[in-house]
C-alpha positions in Angstrom: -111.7 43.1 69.0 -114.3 41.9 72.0 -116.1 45.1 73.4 -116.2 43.5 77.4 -119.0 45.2 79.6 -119.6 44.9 83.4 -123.0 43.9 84.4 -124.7 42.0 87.5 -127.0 39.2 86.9 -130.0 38.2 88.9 -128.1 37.2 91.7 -126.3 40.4 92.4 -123.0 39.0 90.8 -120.9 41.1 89.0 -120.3 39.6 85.2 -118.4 40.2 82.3 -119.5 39.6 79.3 -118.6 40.3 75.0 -121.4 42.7 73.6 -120.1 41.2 70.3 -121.8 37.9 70.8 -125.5 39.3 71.6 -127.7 37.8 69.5 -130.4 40.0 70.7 -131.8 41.3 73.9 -135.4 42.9 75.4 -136.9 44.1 78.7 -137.6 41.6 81.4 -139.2 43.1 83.9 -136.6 45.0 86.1 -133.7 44.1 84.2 -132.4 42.7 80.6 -133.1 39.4 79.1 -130.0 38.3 76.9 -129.9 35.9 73.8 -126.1 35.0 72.9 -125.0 34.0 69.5 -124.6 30.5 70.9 -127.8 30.1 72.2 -127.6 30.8 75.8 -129.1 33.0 77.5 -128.6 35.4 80.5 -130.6 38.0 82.6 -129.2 40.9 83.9 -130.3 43.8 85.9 -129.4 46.8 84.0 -131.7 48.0 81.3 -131.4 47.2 77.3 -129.7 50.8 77.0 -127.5 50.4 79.7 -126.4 47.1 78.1 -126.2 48.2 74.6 -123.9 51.3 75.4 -120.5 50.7 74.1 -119.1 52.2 77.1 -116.8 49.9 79.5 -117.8 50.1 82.6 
């Protein structure tokens, strides 16, 4: 089942995304540079623990 977490990208827009596809993830910065399974990637404002916490928000 996908664990779906609210975050806000560079832009200030507010994104969903599966913390089941992170490949990995480290500090950029102010904010969260994430690698998906798939090979994209996506910065986000919110810190590595406030991405990784399991927590729906």
């Amino acid at each position: 089942m996908a664990t779906w977490k609210r975050l806000t990208d560079i832009e200030k827009s507010r994104i969903e995304i599966d913390l089941d596809t992170i490949a990995f993830m480290y500090s950029n910065g102010n904010g969260t540079e994430i690698h998906f399974s798939s090979g994209h990637t996506l910065t986000v404002r919110e810190s590595p623990e406030a991405v990784a916490t399991r927590n729906a928000t």
